[in-house]
KETORLO-631046 format. One record per residue (C-alpha): residue in three letters; y, z, x; residue number from 1. Coordinates in steps of 0.5 Angstrom, whole numbers. Each point is the difference from the previous one (the first is absolute). Example, Ala and Ser with C-alpha at 12.3 -4.5 7.8 and 13.67 -1.06 7.14 Angstrom:
2
aa = ALA, north = -9, up = 16, east = 25, i = 1
aa = SER, north = 7, up = -2, east = 2, i = 2
***
This chain:
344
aa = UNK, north = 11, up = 0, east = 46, i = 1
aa = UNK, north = -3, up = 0, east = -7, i = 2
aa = UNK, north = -7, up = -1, east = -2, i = 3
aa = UNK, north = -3, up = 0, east = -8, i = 4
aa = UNK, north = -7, up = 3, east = 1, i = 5
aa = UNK, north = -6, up = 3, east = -4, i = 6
aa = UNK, north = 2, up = 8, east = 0, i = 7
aa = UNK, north = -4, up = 5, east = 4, i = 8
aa = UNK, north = -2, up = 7, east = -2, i = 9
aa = UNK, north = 4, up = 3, east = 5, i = 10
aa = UNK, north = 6, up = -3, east = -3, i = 11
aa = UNK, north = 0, up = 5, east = -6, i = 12
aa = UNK, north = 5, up = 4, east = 3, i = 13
aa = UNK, north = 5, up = -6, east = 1, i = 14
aa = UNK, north = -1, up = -3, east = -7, i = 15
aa = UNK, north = 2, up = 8, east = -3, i = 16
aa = UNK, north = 7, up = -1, east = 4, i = 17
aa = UNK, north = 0, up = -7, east = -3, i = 18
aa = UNK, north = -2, up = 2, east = -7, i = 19
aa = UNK, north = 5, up = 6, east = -1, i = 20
aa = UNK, north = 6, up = -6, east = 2, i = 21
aa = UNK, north = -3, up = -4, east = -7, i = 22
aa = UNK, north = 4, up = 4, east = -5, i = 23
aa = UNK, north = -3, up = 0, east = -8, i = 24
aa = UNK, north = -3, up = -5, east = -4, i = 25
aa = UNK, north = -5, up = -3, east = 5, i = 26
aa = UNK, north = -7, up = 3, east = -2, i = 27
aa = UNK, north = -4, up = -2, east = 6, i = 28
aa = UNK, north = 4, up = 3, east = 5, i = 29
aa = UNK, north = 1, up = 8, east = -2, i = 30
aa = UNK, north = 1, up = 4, east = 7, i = 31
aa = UNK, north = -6, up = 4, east = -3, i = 32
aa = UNK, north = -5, up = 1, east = 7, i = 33
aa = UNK, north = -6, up = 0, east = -5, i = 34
aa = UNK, north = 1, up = -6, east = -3, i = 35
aa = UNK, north = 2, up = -3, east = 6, i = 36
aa = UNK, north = -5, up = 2, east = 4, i = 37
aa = UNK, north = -5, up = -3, east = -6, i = 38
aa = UNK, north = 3, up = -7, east = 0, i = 39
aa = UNK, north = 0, up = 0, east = 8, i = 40
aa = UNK, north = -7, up = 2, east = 0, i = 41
aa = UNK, north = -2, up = -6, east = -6, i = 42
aa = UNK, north = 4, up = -4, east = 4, i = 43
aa = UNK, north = -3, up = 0, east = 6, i = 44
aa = UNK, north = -6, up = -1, east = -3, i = 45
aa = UNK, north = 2, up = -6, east = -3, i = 46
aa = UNK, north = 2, up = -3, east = 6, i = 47
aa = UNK, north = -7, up = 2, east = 3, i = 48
aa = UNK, north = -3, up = -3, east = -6, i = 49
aa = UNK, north = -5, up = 6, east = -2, i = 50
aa = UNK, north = 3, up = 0, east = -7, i = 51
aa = UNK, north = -1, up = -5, east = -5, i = 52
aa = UNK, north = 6, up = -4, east = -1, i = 53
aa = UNK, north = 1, up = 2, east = -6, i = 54
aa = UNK, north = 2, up = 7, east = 2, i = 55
aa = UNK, north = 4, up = -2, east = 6, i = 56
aa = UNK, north = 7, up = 1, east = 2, i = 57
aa = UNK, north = 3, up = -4, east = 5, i = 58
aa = UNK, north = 6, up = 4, east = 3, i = 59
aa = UNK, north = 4, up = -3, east = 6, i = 60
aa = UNK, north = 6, up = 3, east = 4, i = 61
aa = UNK, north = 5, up = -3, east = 4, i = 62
aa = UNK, north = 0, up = 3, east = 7, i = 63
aa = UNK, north = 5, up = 0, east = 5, i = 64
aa = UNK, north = -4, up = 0, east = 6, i = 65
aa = UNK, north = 6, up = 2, east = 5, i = 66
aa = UNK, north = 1, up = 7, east = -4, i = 67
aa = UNK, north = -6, up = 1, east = -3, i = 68
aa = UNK, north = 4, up = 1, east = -7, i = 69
aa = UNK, north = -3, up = -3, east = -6, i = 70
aa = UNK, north = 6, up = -5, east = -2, i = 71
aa = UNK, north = -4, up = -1, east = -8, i = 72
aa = UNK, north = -6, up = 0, east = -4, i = 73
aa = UNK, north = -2, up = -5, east = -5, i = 74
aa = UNK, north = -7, up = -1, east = -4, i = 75
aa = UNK, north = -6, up = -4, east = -4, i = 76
aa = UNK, north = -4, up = 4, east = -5, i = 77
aa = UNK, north = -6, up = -5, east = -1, i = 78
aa = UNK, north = -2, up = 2, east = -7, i = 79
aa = UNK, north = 5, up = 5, east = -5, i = 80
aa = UNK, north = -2, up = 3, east = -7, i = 81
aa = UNK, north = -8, up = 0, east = 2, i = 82
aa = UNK, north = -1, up = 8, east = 2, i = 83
aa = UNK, north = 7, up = 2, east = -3, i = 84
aa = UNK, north = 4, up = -3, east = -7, i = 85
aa = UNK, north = 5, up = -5, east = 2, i = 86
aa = UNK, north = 5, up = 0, east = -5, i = 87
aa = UNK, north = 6, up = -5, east = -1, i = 88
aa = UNK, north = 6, up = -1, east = -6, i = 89
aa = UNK, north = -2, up = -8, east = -3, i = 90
aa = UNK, north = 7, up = -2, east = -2, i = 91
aa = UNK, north = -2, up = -4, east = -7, i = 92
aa = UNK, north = 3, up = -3, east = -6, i = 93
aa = UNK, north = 0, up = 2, east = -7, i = 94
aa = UNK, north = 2, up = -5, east = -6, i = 95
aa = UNK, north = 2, up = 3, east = -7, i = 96
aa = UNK, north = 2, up = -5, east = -5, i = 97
aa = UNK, north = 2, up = 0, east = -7, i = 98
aa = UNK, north = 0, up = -7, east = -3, i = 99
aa = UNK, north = 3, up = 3, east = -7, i = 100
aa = UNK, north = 7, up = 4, east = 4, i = 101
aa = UNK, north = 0, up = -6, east = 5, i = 102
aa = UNK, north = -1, up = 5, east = 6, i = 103
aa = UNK, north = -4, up = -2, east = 7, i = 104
aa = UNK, north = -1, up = 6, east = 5, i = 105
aa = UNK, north = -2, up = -1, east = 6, i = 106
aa = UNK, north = -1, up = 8, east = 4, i = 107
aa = UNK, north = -2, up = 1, east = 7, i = 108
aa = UNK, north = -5, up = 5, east = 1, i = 109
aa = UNK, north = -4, up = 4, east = 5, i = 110
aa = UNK, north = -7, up = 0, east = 0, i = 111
aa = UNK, north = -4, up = 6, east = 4, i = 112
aa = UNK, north = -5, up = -5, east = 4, i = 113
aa = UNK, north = -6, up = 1, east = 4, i = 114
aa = UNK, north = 1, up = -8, east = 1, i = 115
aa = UNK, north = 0, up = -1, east = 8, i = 116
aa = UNK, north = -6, up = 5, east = 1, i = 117
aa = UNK, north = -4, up = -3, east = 6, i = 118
aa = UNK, north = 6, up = -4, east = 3, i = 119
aa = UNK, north = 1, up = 1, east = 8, i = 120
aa = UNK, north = 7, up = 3, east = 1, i = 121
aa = UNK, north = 5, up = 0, east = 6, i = 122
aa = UNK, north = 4, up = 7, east = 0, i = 123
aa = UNK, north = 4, up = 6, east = 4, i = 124
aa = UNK, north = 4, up = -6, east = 4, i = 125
aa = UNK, north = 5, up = 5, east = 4, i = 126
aa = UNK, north = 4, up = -1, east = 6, i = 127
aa = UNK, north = 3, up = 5, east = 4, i = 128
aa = UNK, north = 8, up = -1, east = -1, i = 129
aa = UNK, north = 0, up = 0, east = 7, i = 130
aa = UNK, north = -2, up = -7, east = 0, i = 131
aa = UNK, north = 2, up = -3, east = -5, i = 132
aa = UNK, north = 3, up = -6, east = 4, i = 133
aa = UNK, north = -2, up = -7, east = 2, i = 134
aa = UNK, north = -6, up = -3, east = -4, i = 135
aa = UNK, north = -4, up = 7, east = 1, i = 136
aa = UNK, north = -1, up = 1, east = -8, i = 137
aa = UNK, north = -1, up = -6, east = -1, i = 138
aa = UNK, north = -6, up = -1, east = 6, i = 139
aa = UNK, north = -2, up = 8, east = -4, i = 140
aa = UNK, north = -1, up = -2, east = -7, i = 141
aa = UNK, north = -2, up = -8, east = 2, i = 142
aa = UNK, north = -6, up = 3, east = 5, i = 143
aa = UNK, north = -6, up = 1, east = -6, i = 144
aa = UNK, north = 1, up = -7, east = -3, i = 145
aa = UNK, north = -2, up = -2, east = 7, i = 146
aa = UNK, north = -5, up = 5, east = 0, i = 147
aa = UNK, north = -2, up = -3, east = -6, i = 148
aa = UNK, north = -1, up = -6, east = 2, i = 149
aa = UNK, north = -4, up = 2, east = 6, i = 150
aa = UNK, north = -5, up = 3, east = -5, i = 151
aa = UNK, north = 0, up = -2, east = -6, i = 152
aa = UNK, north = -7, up = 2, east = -2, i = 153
aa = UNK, north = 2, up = 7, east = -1, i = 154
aa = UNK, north = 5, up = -1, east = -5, i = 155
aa = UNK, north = 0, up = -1, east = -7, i = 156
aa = UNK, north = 3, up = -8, east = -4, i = 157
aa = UNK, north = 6, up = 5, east = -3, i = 158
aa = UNK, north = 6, up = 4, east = 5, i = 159
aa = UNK, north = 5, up = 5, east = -3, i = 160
aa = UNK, north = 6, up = 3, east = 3, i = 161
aa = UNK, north = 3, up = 6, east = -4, i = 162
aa = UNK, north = 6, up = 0, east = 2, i = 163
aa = UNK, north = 5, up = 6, east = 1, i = 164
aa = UNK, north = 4, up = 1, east = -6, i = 165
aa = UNK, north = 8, up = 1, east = -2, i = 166
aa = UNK, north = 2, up = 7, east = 2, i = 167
aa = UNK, north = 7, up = 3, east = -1, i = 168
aa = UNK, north = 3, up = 3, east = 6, i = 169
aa = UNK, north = -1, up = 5, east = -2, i = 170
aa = UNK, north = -8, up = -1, east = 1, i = 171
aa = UNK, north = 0, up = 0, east = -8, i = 172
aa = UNK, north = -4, up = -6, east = -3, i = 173
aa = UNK, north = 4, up = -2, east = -6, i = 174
aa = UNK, north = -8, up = -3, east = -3, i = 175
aa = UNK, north = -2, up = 7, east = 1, i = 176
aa = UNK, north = 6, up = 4, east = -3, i = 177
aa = UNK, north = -1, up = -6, east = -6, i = 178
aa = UNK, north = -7, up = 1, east = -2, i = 179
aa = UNK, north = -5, up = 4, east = 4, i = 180
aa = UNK, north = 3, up = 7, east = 1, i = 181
aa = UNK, north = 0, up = 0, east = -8, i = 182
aa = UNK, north = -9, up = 0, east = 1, i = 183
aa = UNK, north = -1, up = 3, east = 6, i = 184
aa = UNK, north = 5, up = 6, east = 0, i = 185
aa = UNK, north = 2, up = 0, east = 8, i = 186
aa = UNK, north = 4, up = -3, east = 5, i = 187
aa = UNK, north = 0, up = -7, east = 2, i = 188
aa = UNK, north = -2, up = 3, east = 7, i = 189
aa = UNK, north = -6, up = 4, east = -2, i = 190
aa = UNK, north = -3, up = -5, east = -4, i = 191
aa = UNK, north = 0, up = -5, east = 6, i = 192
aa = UNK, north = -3, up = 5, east = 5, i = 193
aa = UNK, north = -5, up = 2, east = -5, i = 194
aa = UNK, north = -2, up = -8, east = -1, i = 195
aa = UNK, north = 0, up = 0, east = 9, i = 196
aa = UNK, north = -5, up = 5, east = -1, i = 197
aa = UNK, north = -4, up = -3, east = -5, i = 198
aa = UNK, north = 0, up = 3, east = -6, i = 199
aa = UNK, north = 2, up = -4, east = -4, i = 200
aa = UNK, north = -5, up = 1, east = -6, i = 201
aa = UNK, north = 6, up = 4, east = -4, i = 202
aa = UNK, north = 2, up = -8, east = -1, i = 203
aa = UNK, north = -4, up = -1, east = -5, i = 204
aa = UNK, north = 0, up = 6, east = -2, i = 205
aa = UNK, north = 7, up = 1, east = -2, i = 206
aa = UNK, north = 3, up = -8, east = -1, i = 207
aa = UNK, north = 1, up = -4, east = -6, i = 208
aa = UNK, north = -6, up = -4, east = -1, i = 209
aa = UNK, north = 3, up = -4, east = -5, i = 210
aa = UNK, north = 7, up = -6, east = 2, i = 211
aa = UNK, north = 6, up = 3, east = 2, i = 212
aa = UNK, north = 6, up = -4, east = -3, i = 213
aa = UNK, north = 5, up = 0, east = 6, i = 214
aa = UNK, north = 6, up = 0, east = -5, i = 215
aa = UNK, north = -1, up = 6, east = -2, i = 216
aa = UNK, north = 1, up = 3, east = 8, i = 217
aa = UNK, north = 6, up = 1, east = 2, i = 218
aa = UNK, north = 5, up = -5, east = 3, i = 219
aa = UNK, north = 0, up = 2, east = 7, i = 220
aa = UNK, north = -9, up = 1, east = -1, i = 221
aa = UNK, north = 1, up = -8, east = -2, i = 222
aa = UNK, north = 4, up = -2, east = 6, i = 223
aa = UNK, north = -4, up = 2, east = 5, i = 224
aa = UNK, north = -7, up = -3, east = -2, i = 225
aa = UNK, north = -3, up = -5, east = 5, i = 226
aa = UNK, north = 6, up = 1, east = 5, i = 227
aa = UNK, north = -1, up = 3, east = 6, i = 228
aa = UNK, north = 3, up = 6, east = 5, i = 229
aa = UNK, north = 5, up = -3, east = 4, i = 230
aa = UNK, north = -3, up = 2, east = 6, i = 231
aa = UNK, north = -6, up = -4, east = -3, i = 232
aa = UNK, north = 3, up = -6, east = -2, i = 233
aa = UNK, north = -1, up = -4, east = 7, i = 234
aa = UNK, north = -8, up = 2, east = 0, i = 235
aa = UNK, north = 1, up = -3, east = -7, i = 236
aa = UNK, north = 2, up = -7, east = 3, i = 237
aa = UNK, north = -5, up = -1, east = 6, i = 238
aa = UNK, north = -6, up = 1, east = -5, i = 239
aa = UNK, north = 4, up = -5, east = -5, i = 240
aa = UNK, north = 1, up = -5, east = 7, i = 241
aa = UNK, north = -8, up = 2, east = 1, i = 242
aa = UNK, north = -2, up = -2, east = -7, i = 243
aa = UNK, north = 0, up = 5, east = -4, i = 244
aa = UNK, north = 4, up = 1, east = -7, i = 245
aa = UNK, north = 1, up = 4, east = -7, i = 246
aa = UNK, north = -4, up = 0, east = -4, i = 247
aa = UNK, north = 2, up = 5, east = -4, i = 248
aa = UNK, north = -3, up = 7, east = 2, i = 249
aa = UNK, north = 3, up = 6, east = 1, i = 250
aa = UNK, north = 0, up = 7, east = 2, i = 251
aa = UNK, north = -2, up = 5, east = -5, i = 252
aa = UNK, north = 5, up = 5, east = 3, i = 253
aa = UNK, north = 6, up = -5, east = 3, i = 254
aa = UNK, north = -1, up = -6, east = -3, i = 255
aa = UNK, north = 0, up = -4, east = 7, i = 256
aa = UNK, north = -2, up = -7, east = 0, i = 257
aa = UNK, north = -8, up = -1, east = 3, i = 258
aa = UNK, north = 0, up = -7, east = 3, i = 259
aa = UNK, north = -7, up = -4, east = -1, i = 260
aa = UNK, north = -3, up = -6, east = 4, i = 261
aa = UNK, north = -7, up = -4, east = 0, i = 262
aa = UNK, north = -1, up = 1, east = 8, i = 263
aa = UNK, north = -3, up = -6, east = 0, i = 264
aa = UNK, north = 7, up = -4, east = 0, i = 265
aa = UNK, north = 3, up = 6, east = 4, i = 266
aa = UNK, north = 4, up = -4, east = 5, i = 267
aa = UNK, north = -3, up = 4, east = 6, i = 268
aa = UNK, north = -6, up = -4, east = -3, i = 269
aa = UNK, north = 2, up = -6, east = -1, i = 270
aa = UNK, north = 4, up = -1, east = 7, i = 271
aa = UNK, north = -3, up = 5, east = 6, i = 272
aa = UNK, north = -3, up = -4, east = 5, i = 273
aa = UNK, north = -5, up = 2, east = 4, i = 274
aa = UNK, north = 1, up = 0, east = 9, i = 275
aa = UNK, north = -3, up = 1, east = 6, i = 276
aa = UNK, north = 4, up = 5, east = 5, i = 277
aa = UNK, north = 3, up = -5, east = 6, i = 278
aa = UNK, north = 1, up = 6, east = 5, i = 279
aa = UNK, north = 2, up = -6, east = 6, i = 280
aa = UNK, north = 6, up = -4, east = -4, i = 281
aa = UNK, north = 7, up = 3, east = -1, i = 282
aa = UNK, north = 2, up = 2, east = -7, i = 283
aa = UNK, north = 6, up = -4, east = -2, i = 284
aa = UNK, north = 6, up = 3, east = -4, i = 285
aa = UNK, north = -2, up = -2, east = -7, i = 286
aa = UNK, north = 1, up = 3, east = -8, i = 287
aa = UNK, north = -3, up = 7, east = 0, i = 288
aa = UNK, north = -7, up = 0, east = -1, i = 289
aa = UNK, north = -6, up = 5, east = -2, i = 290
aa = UNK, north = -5, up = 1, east = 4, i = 291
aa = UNK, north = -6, up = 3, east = -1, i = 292
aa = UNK, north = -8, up = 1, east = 3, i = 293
aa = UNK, north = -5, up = -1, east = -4, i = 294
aa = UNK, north = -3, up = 7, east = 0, i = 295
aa = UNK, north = -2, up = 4, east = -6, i = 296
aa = UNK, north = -1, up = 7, east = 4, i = 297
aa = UNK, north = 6, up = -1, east = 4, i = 298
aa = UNK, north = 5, up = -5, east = -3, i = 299
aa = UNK, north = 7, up = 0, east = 4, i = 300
aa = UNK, north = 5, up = -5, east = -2, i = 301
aa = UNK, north = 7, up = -2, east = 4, i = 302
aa = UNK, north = 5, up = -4, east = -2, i = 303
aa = UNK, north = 1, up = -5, east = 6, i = 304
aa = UNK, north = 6, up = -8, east = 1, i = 305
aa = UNK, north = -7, up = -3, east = 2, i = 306
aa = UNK, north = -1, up = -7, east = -3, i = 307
aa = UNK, north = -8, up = -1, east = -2, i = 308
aa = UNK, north = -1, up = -8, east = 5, i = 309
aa = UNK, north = -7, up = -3, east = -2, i = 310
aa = UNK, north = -4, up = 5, east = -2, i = 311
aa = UNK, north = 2, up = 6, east = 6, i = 312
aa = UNK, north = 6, up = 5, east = 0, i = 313
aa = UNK, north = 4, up = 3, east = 7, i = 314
aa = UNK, north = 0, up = 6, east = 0, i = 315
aa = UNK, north = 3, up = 5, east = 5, i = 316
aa = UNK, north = -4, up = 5, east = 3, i = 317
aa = UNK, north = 4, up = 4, east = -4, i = 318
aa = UNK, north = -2, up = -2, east = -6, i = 319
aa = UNK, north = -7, up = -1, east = 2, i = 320
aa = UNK, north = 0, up = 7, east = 2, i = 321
aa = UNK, north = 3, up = 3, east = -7, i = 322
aa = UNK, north = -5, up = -5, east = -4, i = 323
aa = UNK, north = -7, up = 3, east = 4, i = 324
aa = UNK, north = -1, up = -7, east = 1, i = 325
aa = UNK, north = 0, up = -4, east = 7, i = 326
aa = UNK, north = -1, up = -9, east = 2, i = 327
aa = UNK, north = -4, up = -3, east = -5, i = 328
aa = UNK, north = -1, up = 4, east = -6, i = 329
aa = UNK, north = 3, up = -1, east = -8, i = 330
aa = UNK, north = 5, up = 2, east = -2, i = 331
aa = UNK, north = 4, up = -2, east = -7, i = 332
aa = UNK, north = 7, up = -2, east = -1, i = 333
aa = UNK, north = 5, up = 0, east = -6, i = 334
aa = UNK, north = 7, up = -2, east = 1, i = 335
aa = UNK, north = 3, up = 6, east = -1, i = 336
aa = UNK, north = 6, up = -3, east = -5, i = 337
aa = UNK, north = -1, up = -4, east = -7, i = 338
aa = UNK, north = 0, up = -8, east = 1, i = 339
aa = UNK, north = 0, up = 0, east = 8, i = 340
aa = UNK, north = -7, up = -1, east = 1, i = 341
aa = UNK, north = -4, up = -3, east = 6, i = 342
aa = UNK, north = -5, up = -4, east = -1, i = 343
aa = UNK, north = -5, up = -2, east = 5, i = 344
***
């Protein structure tokens, strides 16, 4: 059985093995025990609440309690750009015109941009090919908006999801090859791995500050930026069924999308109820739906075919189990599919 869960400190040797099936261009998931270690450690912190929210970085593994095998990962920073520059590419226009040639331009251009500083962020979703089947990454990446809507004091009004961008087969980012190597002087794998550990100062010290025309970037560098990396493109379209969407930044070394949201009109906040265990009745087969305790420092959540009746919820001992809750306690549900809720 799978359960959705607050990560543990005696999970970091687990969460390594998953880190090293990532592959590159996600920077905050880097097989490095180090900052790995550091991350589990703020984590359990966050969920411990001895940090302030600011700092906190809410990570959650999918855990299949049969093996004990962590079957995925995924994660919420509470706030990025405050201790370290958060930089992204604006995608802008420039107009040139002359009235005497008859002659109107209009240029797209990138602008090094320090714009979502402060946001929260939704990050290192990853799931283990070997369960990638049924709704298992749709329930992963899905969890943390339910999360959010339980504890949406700690969160800030803006959510962003940088998304993985286009690569070639070959692990090449075509952006990349286009525009950075010609600053940076590396290969696209080192610049990442650099910006996983955090340094991240040779940014600005070594970017363009003023706009870049995207004409003058080669074909293959403008075809890719704002699309994704093909194993992406599903996360990209639960996080649109969410309510996020593209506004228009970019990242500074792939070009892939970052998707915005306001978490007020999250759909997780506009259509999670709230229910009280039943741990007499007997569950009914129903449309899939997430499941989650109310705990902050030990938050578990389950997908079960369960319809929420007057304000309680049939839950099989089972279930009660992976969910650390019992008869009579809360529990948040939101359908797990878009335009299939129940309401109560």
């Amino acid at each position: 059985m799978l359960v959705v869960r607050a990560i543990h400190s005696s999970d970091l040797d687990a969460l390594i093995d998953l880190a090293r099936q990532v592959g590159s261009g996600m920077t905050t998931l880097k097989p490095d025990r180090k900052m790995l270690g550091d991350r589990v450690s703020v984590a359990v912190a966050s969920f411990a609440e001895t940090i302030p929210p600011e700092q906190r970085d809410y990570m959650f593994v999918m855990e299949d309690t049969t093996s004990g095998r962590l079957a995925g990962v995924c994660a919420i920073k509470g706030a990025v750009g405050l201790d370290e520059p958060f930089y992204n590419y604006r995608i802008g226009t420039l107009v040139h015109s002359s009235r005497e040639l008859d002659v109107f331009t209009r240029m797209d251009t990138l602008y090094l941009s320090n714009d979502l500083t402060g946001a929260t962020e939704l990050c290192s979703l990853f799931l283990h090919p070997d369960y990638r089947s049924g709704n298992n990454g749709k329930w992963l990446s899905k969890s943390r908006f339910l999360f959010i809507a339980q504890f949406p004091h700690l969160f800030t009004a803006k959510l962003i999801a940088e998304m993985r961008g286009y690569q070639l087969d070959d692990g090449s980012s075509p952006f990349y090859e286009g525009l950075g190597r010609h600053f940076f002087k590396m290969d696209f794998n080192h610049v990442d791995h650099l910006t996983a550990m955090g340094k991240k100062s040779f940014i600005a010290e070594l970017m363009p500050r003023q706009p870049l025309y995207v004409a003058y970037l080669p074909e293959s560098a403008q075809e890719v930026i704002g699309k994704v990396h093909l194993s992406t493109a599903p996360a990209r379209r639960l996080l649109e069924q969410e309510g996020m969407h593209f506004e228009g930044y970019v990242d500074i070394f792939d070009a892939g999308p970052v998707l915005q949201a306001r978490v007020s009109e999250l759909r997780a906040m506009r259509d999670s109820t709230v229910a009280t265990v039943d741990a007499g009745a007997t569950p009914t087969d129903t449309d899939p739906l997430l499941v989650s305790n109310t705990k902050l420092n030990d938050f578990r959540m389950i997908v079960a075919h369960a319809n929420p009746v007057s304000g309680k919820l049939a839950l099989t001992p089972d279930e009660q189990a992976l969910l650390h809750c019992q008869g009579g306690d809360t529990v948040r549900t939101l359908s797990l599919n878009v335009r299939k809720n129940v309401h109560v």
